[in-house]
C-alpha positions in Angstrom: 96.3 92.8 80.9 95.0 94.0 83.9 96.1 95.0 86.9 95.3 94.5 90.6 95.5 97.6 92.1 94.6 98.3 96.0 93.1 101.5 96.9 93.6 101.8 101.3 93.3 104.7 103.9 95.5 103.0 106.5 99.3 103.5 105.6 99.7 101.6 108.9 100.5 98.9 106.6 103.1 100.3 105.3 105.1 100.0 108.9 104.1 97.1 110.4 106.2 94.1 108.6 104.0 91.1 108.4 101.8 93.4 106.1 104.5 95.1 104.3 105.4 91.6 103.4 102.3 90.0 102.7 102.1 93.9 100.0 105.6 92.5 98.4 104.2 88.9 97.8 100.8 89.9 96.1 102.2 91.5 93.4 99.6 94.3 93.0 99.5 97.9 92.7 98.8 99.8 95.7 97.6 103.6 96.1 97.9 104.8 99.3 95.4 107.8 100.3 97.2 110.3 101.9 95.8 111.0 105.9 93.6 114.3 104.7 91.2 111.8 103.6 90.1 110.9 106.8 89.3 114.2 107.4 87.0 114.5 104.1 82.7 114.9 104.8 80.8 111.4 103.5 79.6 113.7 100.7 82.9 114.8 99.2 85.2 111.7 99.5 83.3 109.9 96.5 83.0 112.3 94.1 87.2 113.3 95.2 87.7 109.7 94.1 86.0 109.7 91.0 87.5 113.2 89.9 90.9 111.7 90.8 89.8 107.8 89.0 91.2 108.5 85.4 94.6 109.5 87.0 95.1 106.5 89.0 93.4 103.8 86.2 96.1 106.0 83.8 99.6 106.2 86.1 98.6 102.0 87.0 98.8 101.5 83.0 102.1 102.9 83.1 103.7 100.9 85.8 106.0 97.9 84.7 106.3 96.7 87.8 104.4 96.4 91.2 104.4 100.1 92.4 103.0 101.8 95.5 101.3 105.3 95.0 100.3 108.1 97.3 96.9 109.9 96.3 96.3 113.6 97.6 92.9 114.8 98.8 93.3 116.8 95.8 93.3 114.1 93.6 97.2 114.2 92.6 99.0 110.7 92.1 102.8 110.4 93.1 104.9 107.5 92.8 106.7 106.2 95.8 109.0 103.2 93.8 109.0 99.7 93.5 106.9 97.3 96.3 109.5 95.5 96.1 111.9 97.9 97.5 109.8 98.3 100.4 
């Protein structure tokens, strides 16, 4: 079936508990973009996302399990482990 999968900017979340919790109890994938996002023009951050799109819908498929993923401003995926380890 499919998956959930949140796509988020802030890895703020990532540190501050209540949030890290309420990640853990939603059950969802989660694809962090790494800070050189922020720093992308309005013109190039969509068409980055798009580019990098078929690389996140395909590492998601892959998952078993609720995973957290970092995505590079150059569109590479890496897995960070289980949520659930968080």
């Amino acid at each position: 079936g499919e998956k959930v999968t949140a796509i988020c900017g802030d890895g703020r979340i990532l540190t501050n508990q209540v949030e890290r919790q309420a990640l853990k109890d939603c059950d969802l994938m989660f694809v962090l973009l790494v800070s050189a996002w922020i720093h992308l023009t309005w013109d190039e951050y969509p068409w980055k996302l798009i580019k990098a799109w078929s690389g996140i819908v395909n590492e998601v498929a892959r998952a078993n399990y609720s995973m957290l993923f970092r995505l590079s401003a150059r569109g590479k995926m890496e897995s960070l482990g289980r949520i659930s380890n968080l």
